[in-house]
C-alpha positions as CSV (number, residue, x, y, z in Angstrom):
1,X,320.4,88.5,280.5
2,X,318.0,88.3,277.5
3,X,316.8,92.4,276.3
4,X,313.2,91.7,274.8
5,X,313.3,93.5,271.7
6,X,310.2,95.9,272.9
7,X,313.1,97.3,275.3
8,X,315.4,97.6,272.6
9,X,313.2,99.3,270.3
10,X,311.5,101.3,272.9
11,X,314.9,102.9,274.0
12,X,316.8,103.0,270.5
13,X,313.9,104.9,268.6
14,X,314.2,108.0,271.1
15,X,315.7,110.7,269.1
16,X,318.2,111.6,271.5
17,X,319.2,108.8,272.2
18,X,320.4,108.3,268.2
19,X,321.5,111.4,267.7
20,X,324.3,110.7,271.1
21,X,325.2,107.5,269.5
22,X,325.6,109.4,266.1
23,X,327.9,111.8,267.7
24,X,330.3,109.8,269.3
25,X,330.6,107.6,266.2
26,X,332.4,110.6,264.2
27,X,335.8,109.1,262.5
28,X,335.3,106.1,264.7
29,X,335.1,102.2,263.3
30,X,331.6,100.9,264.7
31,X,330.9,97.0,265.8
32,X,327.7,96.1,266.0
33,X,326.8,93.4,268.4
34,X,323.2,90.9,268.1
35,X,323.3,89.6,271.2
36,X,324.1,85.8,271.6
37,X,325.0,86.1,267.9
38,X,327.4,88.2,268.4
39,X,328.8,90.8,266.2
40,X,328.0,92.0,262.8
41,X,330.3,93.3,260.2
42,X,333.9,95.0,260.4
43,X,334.5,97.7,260.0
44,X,331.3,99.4,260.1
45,X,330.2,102.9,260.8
46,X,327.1,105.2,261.9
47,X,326.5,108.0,259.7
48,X,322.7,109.0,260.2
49,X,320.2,108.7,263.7
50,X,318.2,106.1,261.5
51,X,320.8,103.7,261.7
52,X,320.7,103.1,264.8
53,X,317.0,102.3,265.1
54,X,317.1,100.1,261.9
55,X,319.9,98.3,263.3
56,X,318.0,97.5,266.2
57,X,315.3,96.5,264.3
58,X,317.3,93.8,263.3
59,X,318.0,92.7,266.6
60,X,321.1,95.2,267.4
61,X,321.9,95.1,271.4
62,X,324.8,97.3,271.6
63,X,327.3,99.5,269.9
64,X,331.1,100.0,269.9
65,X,333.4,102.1,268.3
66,X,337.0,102.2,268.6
67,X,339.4,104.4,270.4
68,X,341.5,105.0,267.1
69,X,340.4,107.8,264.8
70,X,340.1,107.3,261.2
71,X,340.5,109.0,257.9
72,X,338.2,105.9,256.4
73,X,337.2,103.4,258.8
74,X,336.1,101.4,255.8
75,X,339.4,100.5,254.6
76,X,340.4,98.6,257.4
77,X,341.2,95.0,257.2
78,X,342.9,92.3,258.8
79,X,345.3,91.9,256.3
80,X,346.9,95.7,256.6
81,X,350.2,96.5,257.6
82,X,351.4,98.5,260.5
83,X,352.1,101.0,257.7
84,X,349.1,101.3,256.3
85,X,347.2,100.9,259.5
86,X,349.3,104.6,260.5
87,X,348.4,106.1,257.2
88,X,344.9,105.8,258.1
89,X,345.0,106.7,261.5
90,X,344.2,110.3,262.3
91,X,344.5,110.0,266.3
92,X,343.1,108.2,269.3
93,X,341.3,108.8,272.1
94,X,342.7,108.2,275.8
95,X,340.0,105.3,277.0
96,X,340.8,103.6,280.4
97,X,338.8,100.8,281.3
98,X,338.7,99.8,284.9
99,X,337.6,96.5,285.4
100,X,336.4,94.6,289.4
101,X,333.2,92.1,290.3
102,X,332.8,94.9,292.3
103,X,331.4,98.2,290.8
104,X,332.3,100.1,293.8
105,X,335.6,99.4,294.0
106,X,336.2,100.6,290.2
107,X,334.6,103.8,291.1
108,X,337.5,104.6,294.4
109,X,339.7,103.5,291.3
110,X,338.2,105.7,288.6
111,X,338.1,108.7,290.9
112,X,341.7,108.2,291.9
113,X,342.9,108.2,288.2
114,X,340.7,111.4,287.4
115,X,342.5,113.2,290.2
116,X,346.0,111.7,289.1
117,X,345.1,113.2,285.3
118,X,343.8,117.1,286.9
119,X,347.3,116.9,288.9
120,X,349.1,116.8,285.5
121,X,347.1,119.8,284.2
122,X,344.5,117.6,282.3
123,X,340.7,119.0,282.9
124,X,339.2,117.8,279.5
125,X,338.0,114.1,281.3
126,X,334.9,112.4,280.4
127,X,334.0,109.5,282.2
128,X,331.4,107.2,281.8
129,X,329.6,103.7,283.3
130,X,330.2,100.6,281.5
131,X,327.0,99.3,282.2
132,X,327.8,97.0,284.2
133,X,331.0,96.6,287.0
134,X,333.7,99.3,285.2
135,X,334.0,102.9,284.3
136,X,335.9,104.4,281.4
137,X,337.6,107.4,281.5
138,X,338.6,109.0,278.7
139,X,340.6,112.0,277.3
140,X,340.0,113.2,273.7
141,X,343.2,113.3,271.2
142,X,343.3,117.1,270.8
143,X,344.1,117.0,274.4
144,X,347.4,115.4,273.6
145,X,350.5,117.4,271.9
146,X,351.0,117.0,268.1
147,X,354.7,115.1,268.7
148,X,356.1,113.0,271.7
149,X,359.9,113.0,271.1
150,X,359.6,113.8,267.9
151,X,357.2,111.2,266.7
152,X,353.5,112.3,265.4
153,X,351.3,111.5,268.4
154,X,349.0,110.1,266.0
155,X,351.4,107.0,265.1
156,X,351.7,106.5,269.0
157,X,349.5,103.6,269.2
158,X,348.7,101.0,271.0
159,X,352.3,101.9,272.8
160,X,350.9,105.1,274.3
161,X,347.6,104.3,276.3
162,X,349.2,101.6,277.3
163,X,352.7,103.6,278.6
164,X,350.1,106.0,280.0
165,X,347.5,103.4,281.8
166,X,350.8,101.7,283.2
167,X,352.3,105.0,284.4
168,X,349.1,106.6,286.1
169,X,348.5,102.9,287.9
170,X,351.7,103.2,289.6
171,X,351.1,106.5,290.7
172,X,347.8,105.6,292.1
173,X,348.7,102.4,293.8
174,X,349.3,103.1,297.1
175,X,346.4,105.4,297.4
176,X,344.4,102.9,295.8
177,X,345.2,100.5,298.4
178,X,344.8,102.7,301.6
179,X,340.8,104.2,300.1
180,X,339.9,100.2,298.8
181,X,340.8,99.2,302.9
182,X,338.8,102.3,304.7
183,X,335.9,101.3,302.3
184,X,336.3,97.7,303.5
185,X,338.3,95.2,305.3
186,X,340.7,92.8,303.3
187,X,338.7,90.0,304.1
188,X,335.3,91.3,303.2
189,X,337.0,92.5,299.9
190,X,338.2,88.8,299.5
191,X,335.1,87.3,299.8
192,X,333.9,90.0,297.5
193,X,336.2,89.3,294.6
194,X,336.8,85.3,295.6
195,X,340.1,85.5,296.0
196,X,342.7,84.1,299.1
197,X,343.9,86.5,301.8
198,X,347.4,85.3,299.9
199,X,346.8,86.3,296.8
200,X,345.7,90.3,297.9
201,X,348.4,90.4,300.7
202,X,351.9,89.8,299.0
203,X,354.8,90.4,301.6
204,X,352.7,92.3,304.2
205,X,351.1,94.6,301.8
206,X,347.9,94.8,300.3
207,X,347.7,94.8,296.3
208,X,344.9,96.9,295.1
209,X,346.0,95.4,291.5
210,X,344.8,92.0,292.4
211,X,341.6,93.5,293.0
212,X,340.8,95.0,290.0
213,X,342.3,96.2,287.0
214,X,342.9,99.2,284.8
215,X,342.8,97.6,281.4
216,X,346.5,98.2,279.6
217,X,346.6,94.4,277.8
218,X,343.3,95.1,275.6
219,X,344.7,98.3,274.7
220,X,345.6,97.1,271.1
221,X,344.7,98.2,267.4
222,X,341.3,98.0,266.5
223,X,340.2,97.8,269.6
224,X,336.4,98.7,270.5
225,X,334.5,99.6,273.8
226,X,331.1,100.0,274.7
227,X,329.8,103.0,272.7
228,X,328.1,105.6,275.3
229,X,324.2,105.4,275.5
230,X,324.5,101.5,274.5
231,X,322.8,98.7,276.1
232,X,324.9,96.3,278.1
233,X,323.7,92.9,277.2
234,X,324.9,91.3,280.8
235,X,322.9,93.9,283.5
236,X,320.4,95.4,280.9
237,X,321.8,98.8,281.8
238,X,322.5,101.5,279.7
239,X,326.2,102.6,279.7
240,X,326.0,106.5,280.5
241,X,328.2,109.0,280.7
242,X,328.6,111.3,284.5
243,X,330.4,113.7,285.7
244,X,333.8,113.6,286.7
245,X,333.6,115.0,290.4
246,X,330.1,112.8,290.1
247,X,331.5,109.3,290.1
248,X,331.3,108.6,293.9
249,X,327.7,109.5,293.6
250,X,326.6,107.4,291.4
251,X,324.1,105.3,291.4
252,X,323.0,102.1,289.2
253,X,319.3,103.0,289.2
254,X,320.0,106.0,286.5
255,X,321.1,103.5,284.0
256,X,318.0,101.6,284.1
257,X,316.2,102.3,279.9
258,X,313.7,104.2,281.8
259,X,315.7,106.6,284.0
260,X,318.3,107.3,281.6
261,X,318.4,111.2,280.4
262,X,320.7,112.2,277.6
263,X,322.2,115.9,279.5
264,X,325.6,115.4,278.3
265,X,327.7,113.4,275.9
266,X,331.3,111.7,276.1
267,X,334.9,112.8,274.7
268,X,333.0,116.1,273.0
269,X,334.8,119.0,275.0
270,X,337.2,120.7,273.4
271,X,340.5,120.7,275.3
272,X,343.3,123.5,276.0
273,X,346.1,123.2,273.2
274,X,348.8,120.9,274.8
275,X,346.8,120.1,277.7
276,X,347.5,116.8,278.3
277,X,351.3,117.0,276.9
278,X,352.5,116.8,280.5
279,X,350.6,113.8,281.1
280,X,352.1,111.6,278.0
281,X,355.6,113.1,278.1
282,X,355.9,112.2,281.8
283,X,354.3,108.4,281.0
284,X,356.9,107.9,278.2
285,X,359.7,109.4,280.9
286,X,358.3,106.9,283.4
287,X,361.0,104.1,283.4
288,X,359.0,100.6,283.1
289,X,361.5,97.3,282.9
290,X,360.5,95.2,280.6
291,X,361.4,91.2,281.5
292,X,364.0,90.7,278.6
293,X,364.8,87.4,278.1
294,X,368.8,87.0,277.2
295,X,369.0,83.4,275.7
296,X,372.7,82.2,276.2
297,X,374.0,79.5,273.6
298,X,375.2,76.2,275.1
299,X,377.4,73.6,274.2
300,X,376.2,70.9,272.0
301,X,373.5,69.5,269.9
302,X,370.8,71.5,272.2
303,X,368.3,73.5,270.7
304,X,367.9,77.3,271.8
305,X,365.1,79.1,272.3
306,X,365.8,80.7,269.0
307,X,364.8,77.3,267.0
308,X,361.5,76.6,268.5
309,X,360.8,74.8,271.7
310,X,358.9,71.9,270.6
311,X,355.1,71.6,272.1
312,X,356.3,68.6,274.1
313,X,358.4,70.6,276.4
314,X,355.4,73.5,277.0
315,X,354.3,73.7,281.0
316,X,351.1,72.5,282.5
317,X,349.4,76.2,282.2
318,X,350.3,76.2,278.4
319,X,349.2,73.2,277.5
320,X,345.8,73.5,279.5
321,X,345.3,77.3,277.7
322,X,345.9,75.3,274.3
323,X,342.7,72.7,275.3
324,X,341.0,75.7,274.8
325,X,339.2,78.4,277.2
326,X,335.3,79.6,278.5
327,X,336.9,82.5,280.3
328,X,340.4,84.7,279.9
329,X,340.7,84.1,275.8
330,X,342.6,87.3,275.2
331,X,344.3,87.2,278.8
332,X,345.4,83.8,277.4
333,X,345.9,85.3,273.8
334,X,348.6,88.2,275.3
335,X,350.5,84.8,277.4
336,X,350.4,82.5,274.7
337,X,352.2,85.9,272.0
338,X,354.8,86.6,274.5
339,X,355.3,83.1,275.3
340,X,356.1,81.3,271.9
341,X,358.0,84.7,270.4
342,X,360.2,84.2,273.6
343,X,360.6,79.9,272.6
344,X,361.5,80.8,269.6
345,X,358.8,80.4,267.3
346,X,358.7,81.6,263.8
347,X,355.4,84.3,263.1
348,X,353.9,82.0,261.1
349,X,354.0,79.2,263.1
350,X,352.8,81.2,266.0
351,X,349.7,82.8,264.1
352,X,348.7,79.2,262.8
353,X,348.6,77.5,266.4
354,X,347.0,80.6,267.7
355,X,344.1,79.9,265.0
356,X,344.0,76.1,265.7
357,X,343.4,76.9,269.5
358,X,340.6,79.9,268.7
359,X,339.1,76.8,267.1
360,X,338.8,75.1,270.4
361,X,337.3,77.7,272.5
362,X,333.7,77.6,273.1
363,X,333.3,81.3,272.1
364,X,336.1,82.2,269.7
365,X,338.1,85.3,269.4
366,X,337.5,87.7,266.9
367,X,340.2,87.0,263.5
368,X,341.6,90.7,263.9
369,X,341.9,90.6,266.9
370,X,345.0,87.5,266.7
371,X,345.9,89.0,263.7
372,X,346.1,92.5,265.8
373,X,348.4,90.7,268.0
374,X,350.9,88.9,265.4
375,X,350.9,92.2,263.8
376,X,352.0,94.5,266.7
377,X,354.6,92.0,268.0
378,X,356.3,91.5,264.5
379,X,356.8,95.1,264.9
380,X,357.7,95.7,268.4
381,X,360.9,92.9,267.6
382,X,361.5,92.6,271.6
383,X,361.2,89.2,273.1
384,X,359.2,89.5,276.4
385,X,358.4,87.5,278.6
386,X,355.0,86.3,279.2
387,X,353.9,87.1,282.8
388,X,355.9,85.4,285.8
389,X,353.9,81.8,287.3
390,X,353.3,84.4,290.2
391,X,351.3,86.9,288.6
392,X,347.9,85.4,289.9
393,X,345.9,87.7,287.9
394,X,346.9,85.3,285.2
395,X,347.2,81.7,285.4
396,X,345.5,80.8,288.9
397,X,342.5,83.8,287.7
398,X,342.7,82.0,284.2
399,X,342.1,78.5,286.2
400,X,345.1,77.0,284.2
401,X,347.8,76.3,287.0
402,X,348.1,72.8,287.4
403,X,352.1,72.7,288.8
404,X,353.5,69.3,288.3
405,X,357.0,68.3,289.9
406,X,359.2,70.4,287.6
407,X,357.3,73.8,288.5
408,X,358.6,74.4,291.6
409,X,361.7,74.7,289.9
410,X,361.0,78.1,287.9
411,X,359.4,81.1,288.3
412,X,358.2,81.6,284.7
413,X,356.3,79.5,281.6
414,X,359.4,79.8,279.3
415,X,361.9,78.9,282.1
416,X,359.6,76.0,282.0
417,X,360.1,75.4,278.3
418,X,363.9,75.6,277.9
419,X,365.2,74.1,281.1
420,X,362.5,71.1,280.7
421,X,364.3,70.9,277.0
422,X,367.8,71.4,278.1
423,X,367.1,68.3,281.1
424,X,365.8,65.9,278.3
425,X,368.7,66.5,276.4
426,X,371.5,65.9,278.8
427,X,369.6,63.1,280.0
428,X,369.2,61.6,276.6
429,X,373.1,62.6,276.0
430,X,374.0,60.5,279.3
431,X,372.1,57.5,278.2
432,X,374.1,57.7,275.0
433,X,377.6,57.8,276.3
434,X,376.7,55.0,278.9
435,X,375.7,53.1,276.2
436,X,378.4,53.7,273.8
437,X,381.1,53.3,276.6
438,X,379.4,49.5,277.2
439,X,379.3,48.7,273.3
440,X,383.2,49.5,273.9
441,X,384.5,47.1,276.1
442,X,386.8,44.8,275.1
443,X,385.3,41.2,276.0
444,X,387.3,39.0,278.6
445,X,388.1,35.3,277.8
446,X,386.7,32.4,279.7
């Protein structure tokens, strides 16, 4: 929805208001979003309460900062190494973002995960509305220990959120799925989230995870969320920070502009030392198998993974996601990484098709952000698989799944890609020796 910009100005000019947003902007890098123009400048920062109303002046709708603290968020650029991005990092903050059409359902989820972070000794939670269907909860970086096995905490980034989001999901699960079911039947929550019995009930047993989601893929350097006290362009609400024993209670109609009152503010407590060291020690403990692929060589001519698959040989889903996307761009942006790493492709082949198919999306991805994503997998080295064909939350959410008549054959993309490859190639081979052995024959007399 369109914010007229006598709402904008009307909220963003009360003092309070600017001096919240100030707050939470300390060490941060700030984005600055203009409605359907999108964002300003990066990096950017907030250093005065007069910025905030100048910006929106100029037509500023929202604010975001990162998660990552910064010695200089000015120095940041696309073009810095993994090196240099550490050098400037001073820490991170702990931001989970839960994600469902459905608000109440995020708030069963974001209470679970509050309770799952207090049984681990953490008390030091802030939580706060997006604005619109989600919640973030949050834990600030002094929470956390100064090392995790011997590594600076601070240089434990994107890898520990994530290792942390995944760990506390799994713990919640089942509890997840047993409160989501007493607050509704599965069907009603299908119809709710417009998805198939099928795709909720796997095996006999509900999936809370195909319901909504506790953001681990946009955990990633750089990243920015919805600053708190910040319009949210989509519902015209105001994304406000609660209480954590408050989030059940909630109610929408105290993030309308005129309801909103500024009584507290978001990651500012000041945590026990080591409080959350449980909590990170145990997530990095917490045994998570990755899908490794093992490429074995074959006999012959035919190429492996680790010389490219050629584009010819990609699956259906692949090739639709490279047409170019409304919905699911960085979904489609994590799929597409893991995907051509694990075909073989070179970094710098992969970054430039990854630009050429930003090109073709209606509303392109942010530079950094592919950039982000090169950047973090040239460091990680591990070749992983994209997700399996039966991960719905992917390609049937994305809209990409078009199986043809070699699908039913494998369970994931770049199973697709090599075996499809592999069957050319012996077929091509066949056709070879069949003709050679005819050229062969030695010709009978009349």
């Amino acid at each position: 929805m369109a914010i007229h910009l006598s709402t904008l100005l009307k909220f963003y000019k009360r003092k309070d208001i600017c001096d919240a947003i100030i707050q939470a902007a300390d060490d941060k890098e700030i984005a600055i979003k203009f409605g359907d123009k999108g964002f300003g400048k990066r990096p950017d920062v907030l250093k005065y309460p007069k910025d905030v109303l100048e910006f929106a002046k100029k037509g500023a709708t929202s604010f975001h900062c990162s998660e990552e603290l910064w010695v200089n968020p000015l120095q940041l650029n696309p073009t810095l190494s993994r090196k240099d991005m550490d050098e400037l990092r001073k820490g991170w903050d702990l931001v989970l973002d839960i994600d469902c059409p459905v608000w109440e359902y995020s708030a069963i989820a974001a209470d679970l995960l509050v309770q799952a972070m207090k049984y681990h000794g953490v008390n030091t939670i802030s939580v706060k509305f997006s604005g619109n269907h989600g919640f973030h909860i949050a834990v600030p970086f002094k929470a956390f220990p100064r090392t995790v096995h011997g590594k600076p905490t601070r240089l434990l980034f994107p890898e520990g959120p994530r290792k942390i989001a995944g760990y506390l999901g799994e713990m919640i699960r089942p509890h997840l799925a047993r409160k989501l079911v007493e607050y509704e039947n599965i069907k009603t929550i299908c119809k709710n989230i417009g998805k198939d019995f099928k795709e909720v009930v796997k095996n006999g047993r509900f999936d809370p995870f195909e319901v909504l989601q506790i953001d681990t893929v946009l955990i990633a350097t750089r990243h920015l969320y919805r600053m708190p006290y910040a319009f949210n362009e989509k519902s015209g609400l105001i994304s406000i920070p609660i209480k954590s024993e408050d989030i059940l209670k909630f109610k929408k109609e105290d993030a309308k502009p005129e309801n909103v009152k500024v009584n507290m503010h978001f990651l500012d407590q000041k945590p026990e030392p080591n409080e959350a060291k449980k909590l990170i020690l145990q997530a990095f403990d917490f045994e998570v198998k990755e899908q490794e692929i093992k490429i074995k060589q074959t006999k012959g001519d035919f190429s492996s993974p680790e010389n490219a698959v050629p584009v010819e040989y990609f699956p259906p889903c692949i090739n639709s996601i490279l047409k170019g996307l409304q919905d699911g761009k960085k979904r489609s942006l994590f799929v597409l990484m893991n995907f051509l790493h694990s075909c073989g492709w070179e970094y710098d082949k992969i970054e430039e098709l990854l630009e050429n198919w930003n090109k073709k999306n209606p509303e392109k991805l942010r530079e950094v952000i592919i950039k982000g994503q090169v950047r973090y997998h040239k460091a990680n080295k591990k070749k992983v698989l994209p997700p399996n064909c039966s991960n719905k939350s992917y390609y049937l959410d994305m809209h990409v799944c078009n199986p043809d008549n070699f699908c039913p054959r494998i369970k994931n993309p770049v199973n697709y890609a090599i075996l499809k490859q592999k069957l050319v190639y012996l077929t091509k081979t066949k056709k070879k020796k069949k003709k050679v052995k005819k050229t062969n024959k030695v010709p009978i007399d009349q």
